[in-house]
Backbone as JSON, one array per atom type, in Angstrom:
{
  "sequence": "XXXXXXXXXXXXXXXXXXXXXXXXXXXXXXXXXXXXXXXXXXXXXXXXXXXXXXXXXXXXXXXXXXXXXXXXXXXXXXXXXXXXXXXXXXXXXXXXXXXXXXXXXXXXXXXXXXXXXXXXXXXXXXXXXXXXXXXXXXXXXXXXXXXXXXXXXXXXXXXXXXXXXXXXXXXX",
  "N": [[-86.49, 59.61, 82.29], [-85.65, 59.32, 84.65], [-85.97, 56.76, 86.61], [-84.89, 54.76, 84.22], [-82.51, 55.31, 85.11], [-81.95, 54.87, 87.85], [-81.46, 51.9, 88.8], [-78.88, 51.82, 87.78], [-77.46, 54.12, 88.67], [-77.68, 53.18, 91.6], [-75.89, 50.99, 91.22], [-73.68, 51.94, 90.59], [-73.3, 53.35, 92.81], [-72.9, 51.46, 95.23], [-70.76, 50.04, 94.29], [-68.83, 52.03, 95.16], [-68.67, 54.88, 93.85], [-69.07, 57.87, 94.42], [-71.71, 60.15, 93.69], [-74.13, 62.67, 92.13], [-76.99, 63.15, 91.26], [-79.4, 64.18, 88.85], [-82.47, 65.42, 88.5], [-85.66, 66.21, 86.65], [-88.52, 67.4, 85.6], [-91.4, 68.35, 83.99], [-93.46, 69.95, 85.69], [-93.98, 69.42, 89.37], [-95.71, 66.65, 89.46], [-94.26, 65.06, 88.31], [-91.91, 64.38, 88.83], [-89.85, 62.16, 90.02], [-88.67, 59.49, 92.22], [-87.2, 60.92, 94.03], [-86.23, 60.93, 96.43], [-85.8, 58.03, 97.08], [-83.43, 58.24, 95.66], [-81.93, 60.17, 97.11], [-80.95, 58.67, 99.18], [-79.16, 57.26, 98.48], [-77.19, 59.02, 97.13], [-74.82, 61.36, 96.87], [-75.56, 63.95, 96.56], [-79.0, 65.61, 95.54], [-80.64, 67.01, 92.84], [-83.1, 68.84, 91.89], [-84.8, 69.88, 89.21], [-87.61, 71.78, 87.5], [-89.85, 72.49, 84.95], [-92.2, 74.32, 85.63], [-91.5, 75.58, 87.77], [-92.48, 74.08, 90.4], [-90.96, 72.92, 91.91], [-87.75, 72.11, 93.44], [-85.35, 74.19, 91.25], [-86.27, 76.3, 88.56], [-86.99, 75.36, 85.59], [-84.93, 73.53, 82.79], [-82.9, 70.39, 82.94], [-80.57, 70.97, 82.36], [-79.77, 73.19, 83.36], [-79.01, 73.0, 86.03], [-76.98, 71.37, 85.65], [-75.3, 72.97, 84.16], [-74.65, 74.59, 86.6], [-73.6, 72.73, 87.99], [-70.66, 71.7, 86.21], [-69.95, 73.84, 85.82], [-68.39, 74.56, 89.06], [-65.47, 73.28, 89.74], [-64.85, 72.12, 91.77], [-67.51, 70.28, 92.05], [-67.1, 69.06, 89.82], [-68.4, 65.98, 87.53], [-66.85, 63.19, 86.66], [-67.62, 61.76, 84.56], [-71.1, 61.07, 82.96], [-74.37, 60.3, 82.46], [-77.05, 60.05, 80.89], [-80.78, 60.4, 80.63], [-83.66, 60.4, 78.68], [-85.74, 62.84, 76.92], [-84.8, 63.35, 73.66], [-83.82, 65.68, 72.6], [-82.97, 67.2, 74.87], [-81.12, 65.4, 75.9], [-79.24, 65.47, 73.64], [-78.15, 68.34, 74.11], [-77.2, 68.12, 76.87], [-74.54, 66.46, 75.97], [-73.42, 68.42, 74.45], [-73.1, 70.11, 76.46], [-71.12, 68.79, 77.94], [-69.12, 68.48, 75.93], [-66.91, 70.48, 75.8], [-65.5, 69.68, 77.61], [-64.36, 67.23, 77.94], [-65.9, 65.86, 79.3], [-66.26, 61.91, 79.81], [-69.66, 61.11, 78.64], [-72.54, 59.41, 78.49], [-75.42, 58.6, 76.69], [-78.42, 57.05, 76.77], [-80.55, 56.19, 74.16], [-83.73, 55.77, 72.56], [-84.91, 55.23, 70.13], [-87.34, 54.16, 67.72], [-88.16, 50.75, 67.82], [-88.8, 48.02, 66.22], [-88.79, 44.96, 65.76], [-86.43, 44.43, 67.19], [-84.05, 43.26, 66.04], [-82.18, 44.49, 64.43], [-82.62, 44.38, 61.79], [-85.23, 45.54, 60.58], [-84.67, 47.8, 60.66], [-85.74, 50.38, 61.82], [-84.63, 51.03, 64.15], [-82.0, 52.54, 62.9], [-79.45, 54.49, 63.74], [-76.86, 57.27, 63.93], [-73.32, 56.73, 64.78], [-70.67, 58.39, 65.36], [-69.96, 58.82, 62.73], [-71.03, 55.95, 61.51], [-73.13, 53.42, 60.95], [-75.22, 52.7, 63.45], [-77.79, 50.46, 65.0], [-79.63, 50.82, 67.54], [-81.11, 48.84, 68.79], [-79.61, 46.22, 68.85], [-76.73, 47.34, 69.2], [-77.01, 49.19, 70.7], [-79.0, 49.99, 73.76], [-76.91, 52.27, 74.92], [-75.1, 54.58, 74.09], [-72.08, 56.84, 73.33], [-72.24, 59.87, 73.98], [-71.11, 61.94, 72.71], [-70.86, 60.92, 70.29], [-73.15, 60.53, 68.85], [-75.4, 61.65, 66.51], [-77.43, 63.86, 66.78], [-78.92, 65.65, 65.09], [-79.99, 64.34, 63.58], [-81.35, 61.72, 64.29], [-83.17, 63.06, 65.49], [-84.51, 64.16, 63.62], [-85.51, 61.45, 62.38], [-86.79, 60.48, 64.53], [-89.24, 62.2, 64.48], [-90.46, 61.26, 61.9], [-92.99, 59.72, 62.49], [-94.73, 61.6, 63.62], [-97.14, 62.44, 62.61], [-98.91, 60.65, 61.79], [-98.99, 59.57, 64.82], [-100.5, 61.6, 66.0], [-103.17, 61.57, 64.42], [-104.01, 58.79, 65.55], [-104.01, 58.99, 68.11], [-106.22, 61.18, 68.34], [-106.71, 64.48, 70.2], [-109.01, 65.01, 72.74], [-112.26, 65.41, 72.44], [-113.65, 69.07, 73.71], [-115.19, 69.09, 76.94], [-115.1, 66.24, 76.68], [-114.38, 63.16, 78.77], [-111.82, 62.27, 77.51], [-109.75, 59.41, 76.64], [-109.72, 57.93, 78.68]],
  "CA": [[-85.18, 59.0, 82.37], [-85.04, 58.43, 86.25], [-86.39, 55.66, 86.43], [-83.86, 54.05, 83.43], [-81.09, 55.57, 85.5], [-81.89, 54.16, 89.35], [-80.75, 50.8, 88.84], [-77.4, 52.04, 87.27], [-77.11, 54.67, 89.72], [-77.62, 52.25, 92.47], [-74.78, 50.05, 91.4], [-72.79, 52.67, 90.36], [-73.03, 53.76, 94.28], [-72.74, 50.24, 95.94], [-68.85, 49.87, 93.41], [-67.8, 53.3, 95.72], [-68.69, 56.07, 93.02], [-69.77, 59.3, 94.8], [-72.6, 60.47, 92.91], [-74.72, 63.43, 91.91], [-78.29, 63.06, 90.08], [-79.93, 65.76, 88.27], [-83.57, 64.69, 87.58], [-86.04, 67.35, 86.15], [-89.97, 66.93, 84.55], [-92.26, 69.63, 83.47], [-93.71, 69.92, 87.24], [-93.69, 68.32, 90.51], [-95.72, 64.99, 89.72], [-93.14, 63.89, 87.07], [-90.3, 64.1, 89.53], [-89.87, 60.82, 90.75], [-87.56, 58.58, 93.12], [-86.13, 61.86, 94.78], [-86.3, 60.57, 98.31], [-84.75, 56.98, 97.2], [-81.91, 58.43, 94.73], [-81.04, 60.53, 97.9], [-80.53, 57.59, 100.02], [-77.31, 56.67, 98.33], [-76.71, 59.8, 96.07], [-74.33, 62.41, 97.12], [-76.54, 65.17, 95.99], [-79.6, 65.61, 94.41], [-80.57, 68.24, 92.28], [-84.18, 68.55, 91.08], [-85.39, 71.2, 88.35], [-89.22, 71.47, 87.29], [-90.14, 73.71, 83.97], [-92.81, 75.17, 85.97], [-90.94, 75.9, 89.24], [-93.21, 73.63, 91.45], [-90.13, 72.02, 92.51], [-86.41, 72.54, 93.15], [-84.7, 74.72, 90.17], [-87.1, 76.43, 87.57], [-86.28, 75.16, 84.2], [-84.41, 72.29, 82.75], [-82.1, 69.49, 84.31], [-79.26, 71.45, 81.81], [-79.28, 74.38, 83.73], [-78.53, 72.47, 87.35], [-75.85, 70.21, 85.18], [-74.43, 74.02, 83.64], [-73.71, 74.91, 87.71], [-71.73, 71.68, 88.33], [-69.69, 71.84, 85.33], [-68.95, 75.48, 86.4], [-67.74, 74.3, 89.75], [-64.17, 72.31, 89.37], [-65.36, 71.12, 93.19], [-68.23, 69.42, 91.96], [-67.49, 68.78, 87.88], [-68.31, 65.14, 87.5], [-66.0, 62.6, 86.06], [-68.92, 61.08, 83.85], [-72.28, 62.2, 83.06], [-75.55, 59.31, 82.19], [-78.54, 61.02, 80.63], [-81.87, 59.52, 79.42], [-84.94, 61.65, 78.47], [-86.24, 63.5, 75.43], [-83.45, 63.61, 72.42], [-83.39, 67.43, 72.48], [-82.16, 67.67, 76.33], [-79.49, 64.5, 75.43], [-77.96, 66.05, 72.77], [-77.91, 69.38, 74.94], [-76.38, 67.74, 77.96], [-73.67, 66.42, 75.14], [-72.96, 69.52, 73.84], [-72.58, 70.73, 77.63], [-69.59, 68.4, 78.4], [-67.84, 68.4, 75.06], [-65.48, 71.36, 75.32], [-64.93, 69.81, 79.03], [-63.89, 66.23, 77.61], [-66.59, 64.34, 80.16], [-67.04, 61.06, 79.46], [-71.16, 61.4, 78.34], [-73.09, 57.85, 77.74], [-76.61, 58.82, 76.21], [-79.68, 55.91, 76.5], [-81.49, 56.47, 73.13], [-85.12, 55.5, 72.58], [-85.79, 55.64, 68.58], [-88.34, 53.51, 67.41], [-87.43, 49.85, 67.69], [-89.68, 47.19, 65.66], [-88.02, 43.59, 65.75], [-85.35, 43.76, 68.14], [-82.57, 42.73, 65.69], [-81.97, 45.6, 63.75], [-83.97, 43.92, 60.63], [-86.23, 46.58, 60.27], [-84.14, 49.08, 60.51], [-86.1, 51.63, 62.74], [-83.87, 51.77, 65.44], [-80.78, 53.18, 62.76], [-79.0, 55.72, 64.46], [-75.51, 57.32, 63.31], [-72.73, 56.94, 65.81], [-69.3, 58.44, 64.88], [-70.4, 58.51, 61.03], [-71.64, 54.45, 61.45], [-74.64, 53.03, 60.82], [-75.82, 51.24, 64.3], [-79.15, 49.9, 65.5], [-80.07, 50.5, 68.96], [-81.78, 47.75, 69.53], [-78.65, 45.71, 68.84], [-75.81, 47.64, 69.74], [-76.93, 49.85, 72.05], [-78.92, 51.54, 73.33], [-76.41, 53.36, 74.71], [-74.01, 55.16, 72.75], [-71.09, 57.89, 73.73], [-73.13, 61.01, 73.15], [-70.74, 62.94, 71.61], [-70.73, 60.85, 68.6], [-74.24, 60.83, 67.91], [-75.91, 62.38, 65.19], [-78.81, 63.95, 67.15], [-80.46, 65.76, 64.57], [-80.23, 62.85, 62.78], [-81.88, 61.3, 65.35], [-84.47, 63.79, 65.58], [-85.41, 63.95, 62.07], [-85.98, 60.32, 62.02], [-88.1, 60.33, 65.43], [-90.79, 62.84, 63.83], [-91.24, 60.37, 60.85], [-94.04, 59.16, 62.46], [-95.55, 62.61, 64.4], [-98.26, 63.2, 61.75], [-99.4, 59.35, 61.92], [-99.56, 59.5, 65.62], [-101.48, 62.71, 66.34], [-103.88, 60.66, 63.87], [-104.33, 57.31, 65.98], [-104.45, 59.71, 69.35], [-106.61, 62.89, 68.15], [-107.31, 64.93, 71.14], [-110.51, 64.91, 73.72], [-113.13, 67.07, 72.36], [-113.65, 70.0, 75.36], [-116.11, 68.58, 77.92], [-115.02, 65.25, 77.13], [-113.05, 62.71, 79.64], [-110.84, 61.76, 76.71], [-109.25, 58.24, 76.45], [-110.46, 57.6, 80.36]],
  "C": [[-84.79, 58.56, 83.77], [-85.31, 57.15, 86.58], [-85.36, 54.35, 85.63], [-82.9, 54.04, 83.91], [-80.85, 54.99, 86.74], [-81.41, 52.98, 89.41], [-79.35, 51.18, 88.73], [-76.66, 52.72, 88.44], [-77.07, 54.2, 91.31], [-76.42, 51.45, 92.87], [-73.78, 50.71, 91.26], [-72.01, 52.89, 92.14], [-72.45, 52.71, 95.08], [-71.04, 50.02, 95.52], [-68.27, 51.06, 94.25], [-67.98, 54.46, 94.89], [-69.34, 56.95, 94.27], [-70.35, 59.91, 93.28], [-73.62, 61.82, 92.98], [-75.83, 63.37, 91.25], [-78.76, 64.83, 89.92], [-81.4, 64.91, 88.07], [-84.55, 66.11, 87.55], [-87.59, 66.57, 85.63], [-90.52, 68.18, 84.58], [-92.95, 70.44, 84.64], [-93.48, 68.56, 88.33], [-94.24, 66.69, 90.63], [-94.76, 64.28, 88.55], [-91.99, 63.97, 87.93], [-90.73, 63.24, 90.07], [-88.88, 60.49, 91.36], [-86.21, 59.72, 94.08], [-85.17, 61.4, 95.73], [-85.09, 59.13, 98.01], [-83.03, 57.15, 96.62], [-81.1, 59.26, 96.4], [-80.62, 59.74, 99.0], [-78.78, 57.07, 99.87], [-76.38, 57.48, 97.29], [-75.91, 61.19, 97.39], [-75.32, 63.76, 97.62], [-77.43, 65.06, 94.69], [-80.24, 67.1, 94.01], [-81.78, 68.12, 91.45], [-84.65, 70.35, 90.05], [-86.95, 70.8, 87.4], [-89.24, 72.79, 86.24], [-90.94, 74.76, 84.66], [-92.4, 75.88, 87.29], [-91.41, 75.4, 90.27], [-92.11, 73.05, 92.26], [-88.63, 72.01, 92.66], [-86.2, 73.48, 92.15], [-85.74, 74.68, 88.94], [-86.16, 76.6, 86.13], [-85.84, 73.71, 83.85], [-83.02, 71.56, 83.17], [-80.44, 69.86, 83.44], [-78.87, 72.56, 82.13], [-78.61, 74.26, 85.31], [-77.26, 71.91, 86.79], [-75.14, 71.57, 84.77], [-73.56, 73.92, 84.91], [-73.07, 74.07, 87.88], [-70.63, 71.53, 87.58], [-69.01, 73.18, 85.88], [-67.97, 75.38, 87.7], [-67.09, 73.09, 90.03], [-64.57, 71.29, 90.71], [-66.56, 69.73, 92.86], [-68.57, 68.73, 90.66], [-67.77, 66.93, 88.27], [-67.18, 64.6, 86.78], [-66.77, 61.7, 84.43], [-70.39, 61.76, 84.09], [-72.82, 60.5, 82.23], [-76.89, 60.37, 82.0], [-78.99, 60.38, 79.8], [-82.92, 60.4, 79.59], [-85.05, 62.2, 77.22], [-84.5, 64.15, 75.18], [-83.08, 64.85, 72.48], [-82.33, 67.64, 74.02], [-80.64, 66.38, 76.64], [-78.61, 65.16, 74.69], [-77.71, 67.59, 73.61], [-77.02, 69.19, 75.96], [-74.74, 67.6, 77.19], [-73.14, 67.33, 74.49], [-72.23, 70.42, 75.46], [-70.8, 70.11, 78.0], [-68.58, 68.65, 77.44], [-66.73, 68.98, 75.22], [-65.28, 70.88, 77.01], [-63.97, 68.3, 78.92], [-64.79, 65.32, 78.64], [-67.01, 63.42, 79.36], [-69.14, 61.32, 79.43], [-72.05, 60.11, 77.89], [-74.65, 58.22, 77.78], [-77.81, 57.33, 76.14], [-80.96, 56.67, 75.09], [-82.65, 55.29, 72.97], [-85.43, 55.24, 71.25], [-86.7, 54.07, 68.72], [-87.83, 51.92, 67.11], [-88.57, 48.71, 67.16], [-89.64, 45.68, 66.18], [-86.92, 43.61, 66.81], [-83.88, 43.51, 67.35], [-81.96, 43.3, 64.66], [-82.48, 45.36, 62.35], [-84.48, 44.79, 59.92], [-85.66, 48.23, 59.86], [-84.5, 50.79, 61.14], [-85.26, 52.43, 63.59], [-82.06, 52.29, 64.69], [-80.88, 54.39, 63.11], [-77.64, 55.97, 63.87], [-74.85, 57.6, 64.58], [-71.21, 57.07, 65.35], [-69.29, 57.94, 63.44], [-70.65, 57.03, 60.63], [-72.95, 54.24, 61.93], [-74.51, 52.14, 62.05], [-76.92, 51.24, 64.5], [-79.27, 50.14, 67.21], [-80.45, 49.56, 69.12], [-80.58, 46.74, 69.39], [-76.93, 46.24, 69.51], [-76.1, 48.98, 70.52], [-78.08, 49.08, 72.97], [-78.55, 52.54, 74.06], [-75.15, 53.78, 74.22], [-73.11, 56.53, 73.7], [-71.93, 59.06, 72.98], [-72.3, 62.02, 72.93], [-70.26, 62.73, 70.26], [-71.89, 60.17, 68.2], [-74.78, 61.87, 67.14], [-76.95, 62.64, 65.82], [-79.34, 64.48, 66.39], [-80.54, 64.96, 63.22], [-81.4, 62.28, 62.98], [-83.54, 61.98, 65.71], [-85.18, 63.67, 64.45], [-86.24, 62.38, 61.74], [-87.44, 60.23, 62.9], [-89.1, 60.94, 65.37], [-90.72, 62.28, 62.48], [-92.58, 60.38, 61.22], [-95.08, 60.4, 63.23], [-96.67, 62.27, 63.55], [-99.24, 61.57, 61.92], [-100.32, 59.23, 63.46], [-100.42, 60.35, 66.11], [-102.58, 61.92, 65.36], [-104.59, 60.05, 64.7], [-104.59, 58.18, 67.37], [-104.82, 60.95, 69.64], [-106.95, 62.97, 69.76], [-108.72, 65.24, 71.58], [-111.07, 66.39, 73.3], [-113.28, 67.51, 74.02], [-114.69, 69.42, 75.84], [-115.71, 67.05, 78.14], [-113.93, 64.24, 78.38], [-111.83, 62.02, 78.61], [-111.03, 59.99, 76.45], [-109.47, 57.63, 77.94], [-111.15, 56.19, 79.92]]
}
């Protein structure tokens, strides 16, 4: 999600926002754009599952402490990354009333909602990401909506990308 968010967060900064990032990956080579987000970010705040890197764990346990402190609550919150840690973040602000704007990913075919892949439920309505978003106020998505739909296709893709017998170099 950093990556989706640096442009935004860029312009966000340049309009006068004082800003905070949270960015997080499983270890230290998935954290990316530290160095540039802190160029024009307030504060940054990195968390790594394995602890190689800032804050061991995920980027909802750095976003718990700023909510906790009124000094540093945000006014808004932007989160893109795996559906489980969106709807988590969204569940974090609700009982605080932060604005929350979620970038969803589902599976998008055609582009013009056609197909119908990319339905998502937003505030009990049928929309399309690929048309009207894709982003949406994440406290009126339907994430395990959302989820249920995006393992349709698990069993398909573990299929088309079985794993590297042991010795081999894989897909290399």
């Amino acid at each position: 999600g950093t990556a989706v968010l640096f442009p935004l967060a860029r312009a966000l900064a340049d309009a006068g926002n004082d800003l905070t990032a949270i960015i997080g990956g499983r270890g230290r080579p998935q954290v990316i754009l530290r160095d540039e987000l802190a160029a024009f970010c307030k504060e940054v705040l990195v968390t790594t599952e394995d602890g190689s890197l800032g804050m061991k764990g995920f980027v909802t346990a750095a976003l718990g402490e700023l909510l906790a402190d009124d000094a540093r609550r945000p006014d808004a919150v932007f989160a893109v990354g795996p559906v489980p840690m969106m709807a988590a973040v969204a569940e974090q602000t609700r009982p605080l009333g932060i604005k929350t704007i979620v970038s969803l990913n589902p599976i998008m075919v055609d582009g013009t909602g056609m197909c119908g892949g990319c339905r998502v439920s937003i505030a009990g309505e049928t929309k399309f990401a690929c048309v009207d978003g894709p982003e949406f106020d994440g406290h009126d998505v339907d994430f395990k909506e959302l989820m249920t739909r995006q393992s349709t296709y698990d069993d398909h893709e573990c299929r088309l990308n079985p794993p590297a017998a042991e010795g081999s170099k894989g897909n290399e």
